[in-house]
N, C-alpha and C positions, 0 to 999 in steps of 0.2 A: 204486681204492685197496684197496678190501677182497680181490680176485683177488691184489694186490702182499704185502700183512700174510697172505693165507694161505701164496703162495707162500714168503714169509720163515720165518714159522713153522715150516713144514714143514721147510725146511733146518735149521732151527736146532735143530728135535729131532733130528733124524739126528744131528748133530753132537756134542749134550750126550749122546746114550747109545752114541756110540762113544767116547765117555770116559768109561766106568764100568767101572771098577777090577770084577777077578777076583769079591773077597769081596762086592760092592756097592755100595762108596762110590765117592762122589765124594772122592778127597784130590786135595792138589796141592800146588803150591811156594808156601813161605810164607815170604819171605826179605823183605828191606830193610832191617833194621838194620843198621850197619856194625862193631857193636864186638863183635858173636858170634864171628864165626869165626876175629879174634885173639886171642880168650878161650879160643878151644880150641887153637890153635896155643903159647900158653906155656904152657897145662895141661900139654901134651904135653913140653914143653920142660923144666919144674918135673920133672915127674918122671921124665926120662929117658928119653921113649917115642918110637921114631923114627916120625916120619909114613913111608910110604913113597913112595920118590921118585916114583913117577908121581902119586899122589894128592896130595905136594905139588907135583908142576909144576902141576896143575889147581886148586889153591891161589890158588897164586902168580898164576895167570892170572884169577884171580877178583877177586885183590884191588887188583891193577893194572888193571881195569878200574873200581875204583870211586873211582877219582881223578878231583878237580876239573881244570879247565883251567889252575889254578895251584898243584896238588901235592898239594893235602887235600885229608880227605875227612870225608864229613858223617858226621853222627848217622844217617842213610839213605842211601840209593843217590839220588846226584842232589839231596844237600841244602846249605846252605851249609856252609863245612870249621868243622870244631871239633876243637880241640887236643889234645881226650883220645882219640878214635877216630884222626887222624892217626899221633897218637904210638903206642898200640898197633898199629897196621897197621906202622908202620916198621918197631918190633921185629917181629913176624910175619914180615913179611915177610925180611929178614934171618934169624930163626932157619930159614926154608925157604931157605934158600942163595941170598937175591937179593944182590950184590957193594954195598957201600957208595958205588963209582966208578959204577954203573946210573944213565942218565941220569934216569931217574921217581925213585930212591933220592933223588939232589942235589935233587929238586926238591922232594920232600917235607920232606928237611933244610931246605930253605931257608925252606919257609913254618912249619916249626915252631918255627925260631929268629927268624923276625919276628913270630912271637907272643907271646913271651917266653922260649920253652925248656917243657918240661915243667913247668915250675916252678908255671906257671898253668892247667894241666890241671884237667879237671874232678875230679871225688871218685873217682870209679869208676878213671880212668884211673891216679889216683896209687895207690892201693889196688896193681892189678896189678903197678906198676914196684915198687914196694915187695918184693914176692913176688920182685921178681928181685934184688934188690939195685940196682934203677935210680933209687929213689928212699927217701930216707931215713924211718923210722919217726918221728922227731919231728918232721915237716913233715906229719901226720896230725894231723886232729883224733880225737879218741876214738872209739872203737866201743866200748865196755863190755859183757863178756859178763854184770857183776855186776847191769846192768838185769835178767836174766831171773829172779835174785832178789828184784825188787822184789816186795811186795804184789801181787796181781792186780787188787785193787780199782781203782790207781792208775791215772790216764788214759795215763801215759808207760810202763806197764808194756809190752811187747813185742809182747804177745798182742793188744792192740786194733788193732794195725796192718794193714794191710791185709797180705793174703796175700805176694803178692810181694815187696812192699817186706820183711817180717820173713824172708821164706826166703832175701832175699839178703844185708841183712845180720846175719844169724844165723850163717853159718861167716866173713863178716867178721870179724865182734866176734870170732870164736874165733880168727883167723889174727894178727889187732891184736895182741890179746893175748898171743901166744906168739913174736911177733915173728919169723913163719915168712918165710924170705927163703931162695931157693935158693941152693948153692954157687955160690962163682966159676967164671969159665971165661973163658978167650981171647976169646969172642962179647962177654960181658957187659962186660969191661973195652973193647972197643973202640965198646958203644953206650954206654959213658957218655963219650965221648968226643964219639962222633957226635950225639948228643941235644942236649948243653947247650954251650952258648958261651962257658963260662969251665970252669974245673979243678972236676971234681965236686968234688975235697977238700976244697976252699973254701966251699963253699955253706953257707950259712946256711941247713938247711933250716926249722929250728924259725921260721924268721923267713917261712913263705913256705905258712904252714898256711890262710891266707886269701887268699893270692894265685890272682884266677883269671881267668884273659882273656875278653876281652868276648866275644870269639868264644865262652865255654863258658859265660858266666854268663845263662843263660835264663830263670833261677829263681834271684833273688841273696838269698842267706841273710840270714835278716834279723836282726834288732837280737836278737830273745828268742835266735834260736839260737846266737848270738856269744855271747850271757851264760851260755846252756848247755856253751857249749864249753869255757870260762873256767873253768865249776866241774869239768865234766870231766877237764882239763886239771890242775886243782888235784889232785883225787883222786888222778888217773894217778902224779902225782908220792909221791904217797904212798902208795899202794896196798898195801892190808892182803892178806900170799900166800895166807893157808891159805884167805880167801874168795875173792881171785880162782882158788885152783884146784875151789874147789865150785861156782864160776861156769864153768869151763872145761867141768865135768863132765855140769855140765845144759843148759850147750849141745852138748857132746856128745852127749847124748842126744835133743836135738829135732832134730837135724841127722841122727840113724839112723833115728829114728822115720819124717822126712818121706821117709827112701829105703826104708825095708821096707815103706812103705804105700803106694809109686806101684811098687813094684817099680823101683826104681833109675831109673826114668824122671824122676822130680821133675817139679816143678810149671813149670819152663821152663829152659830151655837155660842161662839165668847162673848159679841156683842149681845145676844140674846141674853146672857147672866147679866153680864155687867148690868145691862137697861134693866133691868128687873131688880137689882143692888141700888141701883138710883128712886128707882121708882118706892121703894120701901123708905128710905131713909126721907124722900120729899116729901111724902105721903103716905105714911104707913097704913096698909088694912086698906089702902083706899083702891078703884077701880081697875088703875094701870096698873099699880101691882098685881092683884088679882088675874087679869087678861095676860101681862107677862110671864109669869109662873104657868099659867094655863097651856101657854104656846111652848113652853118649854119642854113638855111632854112630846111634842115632834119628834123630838131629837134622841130620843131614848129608842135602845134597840134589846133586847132580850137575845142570848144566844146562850147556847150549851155552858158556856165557860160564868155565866151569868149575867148582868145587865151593866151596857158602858153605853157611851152618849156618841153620835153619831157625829162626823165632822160637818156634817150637814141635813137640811131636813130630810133631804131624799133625792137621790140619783134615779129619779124614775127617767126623766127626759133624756138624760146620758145614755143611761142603757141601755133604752128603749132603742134610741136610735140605731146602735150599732149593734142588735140581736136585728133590728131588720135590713141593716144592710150585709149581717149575714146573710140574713134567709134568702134574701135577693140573689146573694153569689151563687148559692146551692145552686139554688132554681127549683124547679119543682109546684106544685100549688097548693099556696097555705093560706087561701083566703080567710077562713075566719081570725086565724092571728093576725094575720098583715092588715084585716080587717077593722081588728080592734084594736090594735098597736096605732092603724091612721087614725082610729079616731080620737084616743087618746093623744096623737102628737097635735092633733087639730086642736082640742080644745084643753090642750096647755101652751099654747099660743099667747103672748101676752097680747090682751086685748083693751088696755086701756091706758091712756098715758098718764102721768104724773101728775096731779097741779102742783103750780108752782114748782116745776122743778127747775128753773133756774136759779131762784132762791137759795135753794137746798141743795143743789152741786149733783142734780142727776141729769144724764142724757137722755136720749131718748127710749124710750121701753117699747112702744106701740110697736107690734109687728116683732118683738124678740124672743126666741124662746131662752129659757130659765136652766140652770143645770136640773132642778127637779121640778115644782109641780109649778105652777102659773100664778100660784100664791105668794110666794117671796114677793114678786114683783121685779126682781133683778135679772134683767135679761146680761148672757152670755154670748159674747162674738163666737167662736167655732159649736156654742149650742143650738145658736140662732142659725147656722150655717148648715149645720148638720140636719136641724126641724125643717129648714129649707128643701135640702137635697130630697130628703124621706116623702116630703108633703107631693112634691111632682113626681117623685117615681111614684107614689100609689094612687095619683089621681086616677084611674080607671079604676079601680078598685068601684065597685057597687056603693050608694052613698054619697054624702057629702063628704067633702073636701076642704080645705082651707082657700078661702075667696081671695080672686085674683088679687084684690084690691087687699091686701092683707098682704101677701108674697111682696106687693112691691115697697108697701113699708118696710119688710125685713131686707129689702135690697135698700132703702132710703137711710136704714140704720146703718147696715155694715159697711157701706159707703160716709156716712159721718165718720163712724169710728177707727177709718184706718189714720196710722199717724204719720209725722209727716216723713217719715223714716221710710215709707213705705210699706210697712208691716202693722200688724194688727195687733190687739193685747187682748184684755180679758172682757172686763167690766164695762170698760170707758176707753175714752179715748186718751193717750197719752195728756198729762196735764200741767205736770212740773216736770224742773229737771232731772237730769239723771245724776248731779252731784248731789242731792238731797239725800242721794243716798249714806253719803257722809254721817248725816245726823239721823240713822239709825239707831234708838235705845235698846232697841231688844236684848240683845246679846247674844240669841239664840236662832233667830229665824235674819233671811238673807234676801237680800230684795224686794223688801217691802214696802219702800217708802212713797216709789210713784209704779204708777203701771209700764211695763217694760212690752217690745211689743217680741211676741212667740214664735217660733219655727210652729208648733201646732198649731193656733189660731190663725195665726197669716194662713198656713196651705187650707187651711176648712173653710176661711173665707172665699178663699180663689174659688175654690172647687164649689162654694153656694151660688156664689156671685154668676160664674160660668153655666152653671146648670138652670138657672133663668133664662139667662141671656141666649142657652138653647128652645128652654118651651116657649120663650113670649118673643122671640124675634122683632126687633125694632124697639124694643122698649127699654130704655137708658143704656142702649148698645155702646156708646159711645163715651160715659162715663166707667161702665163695667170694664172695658175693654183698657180704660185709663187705669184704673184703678189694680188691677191684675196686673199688668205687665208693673206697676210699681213694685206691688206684691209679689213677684217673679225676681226684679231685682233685690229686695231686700230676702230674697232665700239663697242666691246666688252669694249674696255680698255676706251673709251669717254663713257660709259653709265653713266648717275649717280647711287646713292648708290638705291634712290627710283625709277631706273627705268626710268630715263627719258633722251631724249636724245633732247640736243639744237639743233635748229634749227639756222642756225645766216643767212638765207635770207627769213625768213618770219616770220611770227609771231605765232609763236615758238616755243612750245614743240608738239605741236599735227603735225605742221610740219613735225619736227623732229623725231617723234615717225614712221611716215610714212614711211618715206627716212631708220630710224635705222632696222624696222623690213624687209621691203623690202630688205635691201642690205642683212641680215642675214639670209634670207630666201633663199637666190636665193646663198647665200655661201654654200648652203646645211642644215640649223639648222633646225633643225622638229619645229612644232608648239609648241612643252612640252619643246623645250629647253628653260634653264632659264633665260635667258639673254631675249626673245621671251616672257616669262610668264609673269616675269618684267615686259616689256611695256605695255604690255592690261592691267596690273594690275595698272600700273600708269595713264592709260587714265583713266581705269572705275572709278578708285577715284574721277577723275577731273570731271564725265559726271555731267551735270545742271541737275534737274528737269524735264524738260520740252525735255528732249533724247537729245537733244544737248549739241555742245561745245563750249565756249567762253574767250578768256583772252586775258589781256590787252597788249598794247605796251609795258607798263613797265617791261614785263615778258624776252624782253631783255636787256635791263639796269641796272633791277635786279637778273637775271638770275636764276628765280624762276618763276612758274608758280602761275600767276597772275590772277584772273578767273576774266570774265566778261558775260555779257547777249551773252545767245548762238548766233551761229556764221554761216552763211552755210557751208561757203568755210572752216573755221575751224572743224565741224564738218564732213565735207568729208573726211578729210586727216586724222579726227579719225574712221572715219567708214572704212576710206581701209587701216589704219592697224589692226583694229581688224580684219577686214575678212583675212588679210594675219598670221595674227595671231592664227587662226585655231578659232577666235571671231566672225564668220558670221552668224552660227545659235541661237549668244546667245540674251537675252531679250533686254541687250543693246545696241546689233546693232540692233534689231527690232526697239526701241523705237527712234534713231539716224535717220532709213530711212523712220519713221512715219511723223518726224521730219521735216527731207529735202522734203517730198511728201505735209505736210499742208503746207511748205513755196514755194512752187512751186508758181510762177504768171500764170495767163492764160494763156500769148502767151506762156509759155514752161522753160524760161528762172527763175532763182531766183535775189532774192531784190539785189540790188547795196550796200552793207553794210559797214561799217569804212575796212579802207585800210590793209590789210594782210601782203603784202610786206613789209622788211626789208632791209637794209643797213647802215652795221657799227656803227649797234649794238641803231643807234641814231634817223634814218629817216625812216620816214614811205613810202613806194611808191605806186602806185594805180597800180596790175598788172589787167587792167580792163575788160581780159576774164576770169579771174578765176573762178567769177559767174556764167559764161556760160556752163566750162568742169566737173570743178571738184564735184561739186555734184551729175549731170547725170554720170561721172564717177563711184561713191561711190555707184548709186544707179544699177548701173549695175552688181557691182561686187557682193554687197551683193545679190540681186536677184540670181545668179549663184552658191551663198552659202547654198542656200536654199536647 
């Protein structure tokens, strides 16, 4: 067995560093949501910018492949159909010249008119038709740009919102507001025709502002945010001008702010349209628009199946990281990648802080690293954690390094950011309440309203925070040390009763099981502590037949583990918490890296399997080196256990 796990090994590092990118990193394709790249398709349409025709047939062949067997298409690649993503793909699709008579066209019609019609589209979706004139402005519930005059104090004020959630609708509120709806045109009048099943003219939209089909209601608004609507609603009807144009204004200004400080890249790909929708209808033909359009090309990925829009600009720093803390497990010497990998996590470092970011609701950046390149500007707590760990393990490395005085900012940051729960979140630090969640509009996505703090982030903090507080001895020992054992409590106090701990950015408890034992191990907890014995005791229940592990998407929406056909990438993240779990020389992690070793492919590498990655609780995303690291990982450490 052990001549089998070295031969595997072997191949598998060949493999991870003949895929390492020029500059260092590991990036890759980061696609699975489905309402991205009709987001860019009307941007392009709104403001008159022709895709070109080869890059929309590679489009078109993208989006036609992410149809159901019955015409829709999900919230992901391969998920059940929902109304709002259907209905934006249709128009996409059509504004790239597919014929309304295309046999996929009828069959898309057909399932979005047994839905209801647009009518019952989720939030996001009607928003967009809106923008075209495909769906009417008083069939909205408010977006109020005059919220970002509220008090700051106030818990509904904009700014405690989680990041994403306020950067995307922040050029909403502004687009609502000015009731920005592109010209007509021959396309437009013939998809309100194709869309809905009665005479648009007719529609009662104002009657249809809470209509939304079971297929999109995931997340059904509840009672408090209907009586918020209601006063919304009220105001809307009245609304005082000279303050909604001093409202227009300072949303204007946090909507230029968030694009001079990522350099036009923004915080993700829907913000990125949206701000590039505002910027044309404020300014048409003028500079912002031009520079946002330009940055929007980031986000674009080309693959076999043809071109969709990435969920982000680049998972280069993510990747990066954890192909070198593979390589690390191996062992072995691979100076020139660990070479070039440090330097690249070095000099995507973010290295400059915000101005004014107290104005404009950011924290601190200096010192954090990014999920991808150091451009966004949006530092990440377990990225900043993880660019941490990587940076001191390759200091001997030949070279420059990332400067002491630099490491202790990223300690100065992840120490702001824990909250006061004792756990850590994403972006920021906790900032509103957690009933705010209440008034969730989506209908679709789950936890978005303020930042929640992680079982992943808290353990990657512990583990940054910790691996300082060994290379620089005496240097904020005593806050480190405070701040861990919180972080140790709030992993203890998130277990569940049997042992298991969610994961809520992948798919999910074997995730989570990895990130929970890790951070409690590296807190100090021996292998027999019980919180420790729990978790291997809650995988081994779950392990398949076959030493592997597998469960479904549903296992975050139901937040129960959900099993499904073993898994690689799943069963790697249960193979190295059993080995961290003092489970490396037991039967079932033998039979785990028997497992990962039959599923090996020739070149080195394992199968491309259903998508692991998670987001808000609802979307699947493809993180598509996972296959590459994490079971040569798994299969390192267990060999080491031996």
């Amino acid at each position: 067995m052990k001549g089998g796990s070295d031969s595997a090994i072997s191949r598998g590092v060949s493999y991870l560093l003949s895929c390492q990118h020029g500059d260092g990193s590991w990036r890759g394709e980061y696609g699975g949501p489905l309402f991205l790249l009709p987001n860019y398709v009307i941007a392009h349409y709104i403001a008159g910018r022709e895709i070109a025709p080869e890059r929309a047939g590679k489009m078109v062949r993208y989006l036609l492949s992410t149809r159901n067997g019955d015409g829709s298409v999900g919230l992901y690649d391969g998920g059940p159909g929902c109304l709002f993503t259907t209905t934006i793909t249709y128009v996409a699709l059509r504004m790239l010249g597919v014929a309304p008579d295309d046999e996929a066209m009828a069959a898309m019609r057909r399932w979005i008119h047994a839905q209801g019609t647009p009518l019952g589209a989720a939030n996001w979706g009607k928003f967009m038709l809106a923008f075209l004139g495909l769906y009417e402005y008083e069939g909205l519930n408010p977006v109020l740009p005059e919220l970002w005059l509220l008090p700051r104090r106030l818990p509904i004020y904009p700014g405690r919102l989680w990041c994403h959630t306020r950067q995307v609708y922040l050029p909403l509120s502004w687009l609502y507001a000015t009731r920005a709806k592109a010209p007509g045109s021959p396309l437009l009048a013939a998809l309100r025709t194709e869309l809905y099943d009665r005479s648009y003219d007719r529609i009662d939209f104002a009657a249809h502002r809470d209509t939304i089909a079971q297929c999109d209601d995931l997340y059904p608004v509840t009672r408090l945010m209907k009586s918020v609507n209601r006063v919304q609603n009220g105001y809307e009807a009245q609304r005082f001008k000279p303050f909604r144009a001093r409202a227009l204004d300072e949303a204007l200004s946090h909507i230029r702010y968030e694009d001079a400080v990522t350099n036009f890249v923004a915080l993700g790909p829907v913000n990125r349209v949206l701000n590039a929708i505002v910027y044309h209808f404020n300014d048409p033909g003028g500079e912002e628009e031009e520079k946002a359009f330009a940055a929007m090309e980031h986000y674009l990925c080309e693959t076999p199946r043809g071109i969709h829009l990435n969920g982000y600009s680049s998972t280069a720093l993510w990747d990066t990281v954890f192909a070198v803390q593979t390589l690390r497990t191996v062992g072995g010497d691979h100076p020139k990648a660990l070479g070039a990998a440090r330097d690249f996590i070095r000099d995507n470092q973010i290295r400059r802080e915000m101005p004014d970011r107290d104005l404009f609701h950011r924290s601190q950046a200096l010192g954090g690293w990014p999920f991808g390149d150091a451009e966004s500007g949006w530092p990440v707590t377990d990225c900043t954690a993880e660019g941490m760990k990587c940076s001191i393990a390759l200091e001997q490395l030949p070279g420059s390094g990332v400067p002491d005085v630099l490491l202790a900012e990223s300690v100065r940051l992840l120490l702001a950011y824990q909250n006061t729960d004792g756990g850590w979140s994403s972006y920021e630090e906790q900032r509103g309440p957690k009933w705010l969640e209440k008034l969730n509009p989506s209908n679709v996505f789950g936890d978005i309203m303020v930042e929640h703090s992680y079982i992943e982030c808290t353990s990657a903090a512990m583990q940054g925070l910790l691996a300082y507080k060994k290379r620089f001895p005496g240097r904020s020992d005593r806050e480190i040390t405070a701040a861990v054992g919180r972080g140790e409590a709030f992993l203890r106090k998130s277990q569940g009763a049997d042992g298991s701990f969610y994961g809520s950015w992948a798919v999910c408890y074997t995730y989570g099981a990895w990130f929970g034992v890790e951070g409690l191990r590296a807190a100090g907890a021996f292998a027999d502590d019980p919180a420790v014995r729990r978790a291997a005791e809650f995988l081994l229940s779950h392990q398949n037949s076959d030493g592997g592990w597998g469960e479904a998407a549903e296992s975050c929406l139901e937040k129960r583990y959900v099993p499904a056909g073993s898994h690689c990438v799943q069963t790697a993240w249960a193979l190295l918490a059993l080995c961290e779990a003092g489970e490396g020389k037991s039967d079932a992690a033998r039979r785990a890296a028997e497992f990962l070793i039959a599923r090996q492919q020739p070149d080195g590498c394992w199968p491309k399997e259903r998508m692991t990655g998670v987001f808000n609780r609802s979307v699947l995303i493809d993180y598509d080196n996972y296959h590459r690291y994490f079971p040569l990982w798994a299969l390192a450490k267990w060999r080491k256990a031996q």
